[in-house]
C-alpha positions, 0 to 999 in steps of 0.5 A: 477308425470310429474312434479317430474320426468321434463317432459317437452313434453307429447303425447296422442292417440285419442283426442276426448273424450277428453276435449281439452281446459282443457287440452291445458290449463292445459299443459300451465299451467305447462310447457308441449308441445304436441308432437302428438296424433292419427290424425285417427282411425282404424274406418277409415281405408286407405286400404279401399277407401270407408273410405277415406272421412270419414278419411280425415274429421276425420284429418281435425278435429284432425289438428285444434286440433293440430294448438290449442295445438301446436302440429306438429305431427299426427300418421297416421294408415293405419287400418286393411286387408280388406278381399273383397279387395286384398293386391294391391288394399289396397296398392294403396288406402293407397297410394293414402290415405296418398298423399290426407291426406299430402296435408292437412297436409302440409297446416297446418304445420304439418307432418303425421307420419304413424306408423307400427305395430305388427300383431302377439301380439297386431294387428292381421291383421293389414296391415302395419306390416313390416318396410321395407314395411312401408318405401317402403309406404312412399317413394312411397306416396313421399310427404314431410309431410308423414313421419314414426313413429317407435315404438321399440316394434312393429318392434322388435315384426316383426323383430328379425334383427330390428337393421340391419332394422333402419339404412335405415329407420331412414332418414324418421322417426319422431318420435320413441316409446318405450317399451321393449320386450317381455310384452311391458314394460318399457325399462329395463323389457324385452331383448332389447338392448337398448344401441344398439337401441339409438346407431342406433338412434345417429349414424343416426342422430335422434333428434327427441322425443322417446315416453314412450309408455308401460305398467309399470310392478309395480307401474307407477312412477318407470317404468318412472325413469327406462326407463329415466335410461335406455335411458339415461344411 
């Protein structure tokens, strides 16, 4: 199917029940390059500074992963509220998180894209659910290999306004997510406008990939030629 429709840049989530060489072997094979894929888990989250050894070591891991298959991202979650922790003293670990996790980044050439998401459908409770927010982390973490995934679906879960939202955040994003709203389907399937959203993209300047992340509304191949349809009509 990835053949059939010219693909030719996939991405994944967490890499490690994964069977890595047969993969990049097999990407090889057929002409694919690895985007990004999940660098840590909510397992470890960066709100809490108890797991930042435990989150630094799963990154270490997953960037000698990403030197084996090209890849030159890796989505940084900042994990769920911690209840015996206030908001401040999460923000400040999530901070001081994303700085010790960029330094190692940076010796591997590759960028942490932290990515925002909804807490009212998928991830109730998830701390960073805002994109305003999400930004105000990143410029205060200020270290160049931090930057933002946006995913469409999650913001526009959280903001009604997202468009008026993405102008000032897009400079920091470097990677984007796609799925339409409501049901995380395919873009065409809910009431995104999508036009709109890939106008805000060109006009501030993204070059950069848009991930299909969604869940097809019938039979898989046909929500892919939809969304290529509608992102590139």
């Amino acid at each position: 199917m990835v053949g059939r429709l010219a693909f030719t840049r996939f991405e994944f989530w967490d890499w490690r029940e994964r069977d890595m060489v047969g993969l990049a072997r097999e990407a090889a094979r057929r002409g694919l390059s690895t985007v990004i894929f999940s660098g840590n888990t909510f397992a470890e989250p960066l709100v809490d500074p108890e797991m930042h050894r435990l989150a630094l070591a799963h990154f270490a891991d997953s960037l000698r992963v990403a030197r084996r298959v090209g890849a030159g991202l890796l989505v940084a979650h900042v994990g769920y509220s911690r209840s015996h922790l206030s908001h401040a003293m999460q923000w400040e670990a999530a901070v001081q998180g994303l700085r010790a996790a960029g330094t190692l980044a940076a010796e591997a050439r590759v960028t942490l894209a932290v990515e925002p998401l909804n807490s009212t459908i998928d991830h109730p409770g998830y701390f960073l659910d805002s994109l305003p927010e999400a930004l105000r982390l990143i410029r205060e973490v200020d270290h160049p290999a931090v930057r933002l995934l946006v995913d469409i679906y999650h913001m526009r879960v959280m903001h009604g306004d997202l468009l008026t939202l993405l102008p000032a955040a897009l400079p920091w994003v470097v990677h984007v997510h796609v799925a339409d709203v409501p049901g995380r389907g395919e873009p065409g399937s809910g009431r995104v406008p999508w036009s709109e959203v890939l106008s805000v993209l060109r006009d501030s300047g993204y070059r950069g990939a848009i991930g299909l992340e969604f869940w097809p509304t019938g039979d898989p191949e046909d929500g892919l030629r939809r969304a290529i349809e509608v992102l590139t009509s």
